[in-house]
C-alpha positions in Angstrom: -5.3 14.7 49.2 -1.4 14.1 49.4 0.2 14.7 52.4 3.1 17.9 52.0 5.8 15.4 52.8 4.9 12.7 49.4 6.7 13.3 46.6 4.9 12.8 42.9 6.2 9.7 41.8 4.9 8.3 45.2 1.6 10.0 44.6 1.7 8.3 41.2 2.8 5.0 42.8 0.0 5.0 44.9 -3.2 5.0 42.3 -3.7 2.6 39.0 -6.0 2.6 36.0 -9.2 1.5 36.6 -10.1 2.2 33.0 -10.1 5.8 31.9 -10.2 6.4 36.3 -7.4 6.6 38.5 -8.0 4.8 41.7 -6.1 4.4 44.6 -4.4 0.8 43.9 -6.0 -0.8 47.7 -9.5 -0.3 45.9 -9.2 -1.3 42.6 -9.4 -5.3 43.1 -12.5 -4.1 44.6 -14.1 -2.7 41.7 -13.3 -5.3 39.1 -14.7 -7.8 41.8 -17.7 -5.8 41.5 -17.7 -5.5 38.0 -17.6 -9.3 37.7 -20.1 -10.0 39.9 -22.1 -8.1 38.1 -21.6 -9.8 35.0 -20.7 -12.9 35.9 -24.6 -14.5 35.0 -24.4 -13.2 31.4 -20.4 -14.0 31.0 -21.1 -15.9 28.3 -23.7 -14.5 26.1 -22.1 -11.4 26.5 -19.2 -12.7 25.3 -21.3 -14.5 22.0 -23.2 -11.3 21.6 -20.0 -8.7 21.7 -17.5 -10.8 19.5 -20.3 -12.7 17.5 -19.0 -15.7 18.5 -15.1 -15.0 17.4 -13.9 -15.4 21.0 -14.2 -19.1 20.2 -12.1 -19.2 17.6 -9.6 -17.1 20.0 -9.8 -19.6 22.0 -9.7 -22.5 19.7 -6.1 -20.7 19.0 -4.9 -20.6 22.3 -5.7 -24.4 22.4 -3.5 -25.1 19.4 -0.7 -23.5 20.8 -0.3 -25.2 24.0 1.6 -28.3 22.7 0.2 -30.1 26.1 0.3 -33.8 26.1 -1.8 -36.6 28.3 -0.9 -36.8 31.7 0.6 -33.1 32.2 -0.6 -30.4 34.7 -2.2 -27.1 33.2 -2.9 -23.4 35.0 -5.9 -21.3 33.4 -5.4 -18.5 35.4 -8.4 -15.8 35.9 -10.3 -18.5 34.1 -14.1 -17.4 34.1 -16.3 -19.7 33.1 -13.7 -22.3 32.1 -13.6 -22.1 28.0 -9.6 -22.4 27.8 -9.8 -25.3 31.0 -12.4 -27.4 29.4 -10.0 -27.9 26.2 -7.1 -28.2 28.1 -8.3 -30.6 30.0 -9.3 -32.9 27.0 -5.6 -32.4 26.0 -4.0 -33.6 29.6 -6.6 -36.5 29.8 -7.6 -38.7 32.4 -3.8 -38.7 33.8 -3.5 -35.1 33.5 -4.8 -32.4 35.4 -6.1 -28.9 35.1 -6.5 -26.0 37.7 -9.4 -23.1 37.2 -8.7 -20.2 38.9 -9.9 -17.4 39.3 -10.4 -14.2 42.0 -14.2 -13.6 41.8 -16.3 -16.4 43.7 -19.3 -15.9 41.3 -17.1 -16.4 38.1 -15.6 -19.4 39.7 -18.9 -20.8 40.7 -19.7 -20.3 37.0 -16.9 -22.1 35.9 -17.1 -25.2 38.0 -20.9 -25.2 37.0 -19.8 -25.0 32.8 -17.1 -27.9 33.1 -19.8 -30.3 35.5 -22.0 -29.3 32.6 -19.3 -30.5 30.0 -19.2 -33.9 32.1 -15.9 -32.5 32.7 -15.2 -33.5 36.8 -12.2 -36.0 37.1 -8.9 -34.2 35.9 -10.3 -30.5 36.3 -9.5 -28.9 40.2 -10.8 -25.1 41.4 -8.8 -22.8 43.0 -10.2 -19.3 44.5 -6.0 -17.2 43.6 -5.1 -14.2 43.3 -2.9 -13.5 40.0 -0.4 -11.6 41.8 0.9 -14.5 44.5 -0.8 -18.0 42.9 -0.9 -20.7 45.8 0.9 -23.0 44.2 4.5 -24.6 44.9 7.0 -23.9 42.3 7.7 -25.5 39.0 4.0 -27.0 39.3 2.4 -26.5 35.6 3.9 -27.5 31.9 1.5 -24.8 30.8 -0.6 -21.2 32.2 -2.9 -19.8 30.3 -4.4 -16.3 31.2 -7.5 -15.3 28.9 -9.5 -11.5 28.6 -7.8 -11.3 32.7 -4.6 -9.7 32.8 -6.1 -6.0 32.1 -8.0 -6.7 35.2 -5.4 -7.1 37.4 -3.7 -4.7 39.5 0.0 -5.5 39.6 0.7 -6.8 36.6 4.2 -7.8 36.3 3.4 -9.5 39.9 1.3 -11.8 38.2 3.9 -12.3 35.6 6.3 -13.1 37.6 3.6 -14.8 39.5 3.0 -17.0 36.4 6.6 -17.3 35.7 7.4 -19.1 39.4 4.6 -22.1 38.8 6.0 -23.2 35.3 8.3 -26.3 35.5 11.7 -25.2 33.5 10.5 -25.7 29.6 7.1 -24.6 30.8 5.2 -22.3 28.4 2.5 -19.0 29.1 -0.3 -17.9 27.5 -2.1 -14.7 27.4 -4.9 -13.9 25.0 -6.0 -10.4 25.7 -7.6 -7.4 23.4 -4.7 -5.2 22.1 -4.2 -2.6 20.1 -5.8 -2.5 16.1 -3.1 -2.6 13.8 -5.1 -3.2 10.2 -5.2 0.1 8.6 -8.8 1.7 9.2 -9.8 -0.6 12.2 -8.8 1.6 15.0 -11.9 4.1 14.6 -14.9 1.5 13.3 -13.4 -0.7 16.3 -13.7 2.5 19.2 -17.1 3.4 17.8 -18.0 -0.1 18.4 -16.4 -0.1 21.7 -17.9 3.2 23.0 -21.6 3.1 21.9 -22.8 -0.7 20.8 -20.6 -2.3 23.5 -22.3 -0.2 26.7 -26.0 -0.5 24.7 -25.3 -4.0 24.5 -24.6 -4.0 28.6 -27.3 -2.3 29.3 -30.0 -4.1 27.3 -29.0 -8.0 28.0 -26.7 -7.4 31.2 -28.4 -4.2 32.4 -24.7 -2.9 33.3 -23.4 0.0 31.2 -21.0 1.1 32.7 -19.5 -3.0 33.5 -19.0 -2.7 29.8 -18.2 0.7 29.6 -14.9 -0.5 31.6 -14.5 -3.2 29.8 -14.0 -0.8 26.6 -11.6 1.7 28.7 -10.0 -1.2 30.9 -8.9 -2.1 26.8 -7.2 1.0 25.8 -5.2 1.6 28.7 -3.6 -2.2 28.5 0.1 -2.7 27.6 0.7 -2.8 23.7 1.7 -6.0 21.9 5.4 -5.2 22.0 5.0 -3.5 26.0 4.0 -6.7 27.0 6.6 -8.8 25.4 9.3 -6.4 27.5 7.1 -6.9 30.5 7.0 -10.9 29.9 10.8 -10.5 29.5 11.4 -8.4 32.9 9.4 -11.0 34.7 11.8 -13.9 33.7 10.4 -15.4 30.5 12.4 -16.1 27.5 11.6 -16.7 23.1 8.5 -14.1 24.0 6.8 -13.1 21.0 3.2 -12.7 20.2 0.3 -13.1 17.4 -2.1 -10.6 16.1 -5.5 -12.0 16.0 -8.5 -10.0 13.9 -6.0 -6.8 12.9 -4.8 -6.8 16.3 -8.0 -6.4 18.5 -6.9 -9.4 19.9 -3.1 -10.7 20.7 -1.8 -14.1 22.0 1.7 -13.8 24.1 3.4 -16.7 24.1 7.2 -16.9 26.5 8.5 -20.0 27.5 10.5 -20.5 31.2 13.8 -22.4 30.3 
């Protein structure tokens, strides 16, 4: 309950989506922390299972567009189990460097596991960051990725602008996230997938519904493609523009810091 003397919009400025919920904003990094740990021993075959395997060719794109060359310094920002790090770091080579992070201790423990697993241990470093204030000095990375994490996150433009601050001038940012269906006919075959195969599926491998149930909500409630390019805009980015991938249900952002 509201005290008498706040006002709506300060009501309203208090709570944020945690999917079709409204939670007050203080618990919300909370409850995806929850939800990942969770999930964070099935990440990847739950990620195989839901996409049938696309997710790798979403990444494979992401990969192709971050024009990284040996020796530079990458940022995979809420980076799970470390798909998007492991090819960046093949890109930077030995003289380059990559930084995992992520906000869940589980999915970072899974990540460092994955790239030792990959043989993957010289140029690769692990950071435990919050999106919203990364612990990094300015101007630090040629390239930050974000992939399937931004709809977690709180304060979103914070972690834009967050991003933003750690790219050297020329820098470039990344986000893959799930976005809104725009091939004619997808929108309802893809929210009956979303809202009955996507929980079953959670339920029989992970043995979380409602993780995945969230997942599906968390979706619907995140920027559209063209929101986001305004928001990348606000937080300092410039030539922002972004790519439909599978009729939409996935997008890649791309905005450059000049």
């Amino acid at each position: 309950m509201t005290s008498p003397d706040s006002s709506p919009a300060e009501s309203a400025a208090e709570v944020t989506d945690f999917g079709y919920q409204q939670v007050p904003k203080a618990e919300k990094q909370a409850r995806v922390r929850a939800v990942f740990d969770s999930v964070a021993g099935n990440y990847d075959l739950m990620n195989d299972l839901m996409s049938g395997g696309v997710h790798r060719l979403w990444k494979r794109f992401v990969l192709s567009q971050t024009a990284l060359r040996p020796g530079q310094r990458a940022l995979d920002v809420a980076g799970g189990t470390g798909d998007i790090a492991a090819g960046m770091a093949e890109q930077v080579g030995a003289s380059g460097l990559v930084v995992l992070t992520d906000i869940n201790a589980a999915m970072l423990a899974e990540g460092r596991d994955a790239m030792t697993d990959r043989g993957l241990v010289g140029n690769i470093r692990y950071s435990l960051a919050n999106a919203e204030c990364l612990p990094f000095p300015d101007s630090s990375f040629d390239c930050v990725t974000i992939g399937f994490g931004l709809r977690n996150v709180t304060d979103k433009q914070a972690a834009l602008r967050s991003m933003t601050r750690v790219l050297k001038p020329g820098g470039q940012l990344i986000i893959l996230e799930f976005s809104h269906p725009t091939a004619p006919g997808l929108k309802p075959i893809y929210d009956g997938y979303s809202f009955t195969i996507l929980p079953w599926l959670g339920k029989v491998v992970a043995k979380d519904a409602d993780s995945y149930r969230y997942l599906a909500e968390s979706i619907r409630r995140f920027p559209k493609q063209q929101e986001l390019v305004e928001m990348m805009r606000a937080a300092g980015l410039d030539n922002c523009r972004y790519h439909n991938l599978t009729g939409g249900i996935v997008a890649v952002h791309r905005g450059w810091r000049f």
